[in-house]
C-alpha positions in Angstrom: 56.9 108.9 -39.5 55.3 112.4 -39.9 52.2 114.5 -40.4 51.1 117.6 -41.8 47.9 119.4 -42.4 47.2 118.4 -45.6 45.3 115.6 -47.4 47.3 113.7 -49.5 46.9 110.4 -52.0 49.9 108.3 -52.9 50.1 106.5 -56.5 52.8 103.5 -56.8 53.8 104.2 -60.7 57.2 101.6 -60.6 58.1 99.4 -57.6 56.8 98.4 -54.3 56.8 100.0 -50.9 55.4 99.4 -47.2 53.5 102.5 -46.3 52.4 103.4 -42.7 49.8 105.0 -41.7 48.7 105.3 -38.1 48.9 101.5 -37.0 48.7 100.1 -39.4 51.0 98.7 -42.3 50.4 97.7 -45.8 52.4 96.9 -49.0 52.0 98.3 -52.2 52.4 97.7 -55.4 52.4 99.3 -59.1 49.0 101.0 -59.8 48.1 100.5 -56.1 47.1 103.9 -53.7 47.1 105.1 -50.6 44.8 108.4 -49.0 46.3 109.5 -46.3 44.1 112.6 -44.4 45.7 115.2 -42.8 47.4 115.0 -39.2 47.9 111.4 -39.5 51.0 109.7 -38.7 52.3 107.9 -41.9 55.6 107.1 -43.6 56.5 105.8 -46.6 59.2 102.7 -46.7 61.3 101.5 -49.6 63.5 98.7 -49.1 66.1 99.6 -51.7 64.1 98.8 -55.1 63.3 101.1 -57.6 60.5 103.1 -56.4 58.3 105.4 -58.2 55.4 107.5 -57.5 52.9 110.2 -57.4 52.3 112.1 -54.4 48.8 114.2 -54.9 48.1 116.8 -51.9 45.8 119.5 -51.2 46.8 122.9 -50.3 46.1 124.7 -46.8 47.7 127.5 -45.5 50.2 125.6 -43.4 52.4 123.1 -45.7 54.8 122.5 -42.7 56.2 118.8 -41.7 56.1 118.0 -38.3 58.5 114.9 -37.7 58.0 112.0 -35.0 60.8 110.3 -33.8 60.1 106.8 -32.9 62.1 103.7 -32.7 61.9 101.9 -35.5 61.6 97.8 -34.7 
């Protein structure tokens, strides 16, 4: 899991993922997408398919990653 300052909007091209975002967890799928607003905790999970997609952000001044290490269950 991470977060950042920036807005950003996930588009599954090829494959299927789990994506978390705060508390919650979804799957998705080829031509699905996921907005994910900035300072939210989220990660993106692939479970060894092929995975391919776009990641659309907006700029801000910081682009920095902060990483959260949690236990993952």
């Amino acid at each position: 899991m991470h977060t950042h300052n920036y807005q950003e909007t996930v588009i599954i091209t090829n494959g299927k993922c789990k994506v978390c975002v705060a508390d919650r967890v979804c799957e998705l799928n080829e031509n699905d997408y996921v907005f994910i607003d900035g300072q939210v905790k989220h990660a993106i999970l692939n479970h060894g398919e092929l995975l391919e997609f776009f990641c659309i952000i907006d700029y801000v001044d910081d682009m920095s990653i902060q990483v959260i290490n949690e236990e993952r269950t």
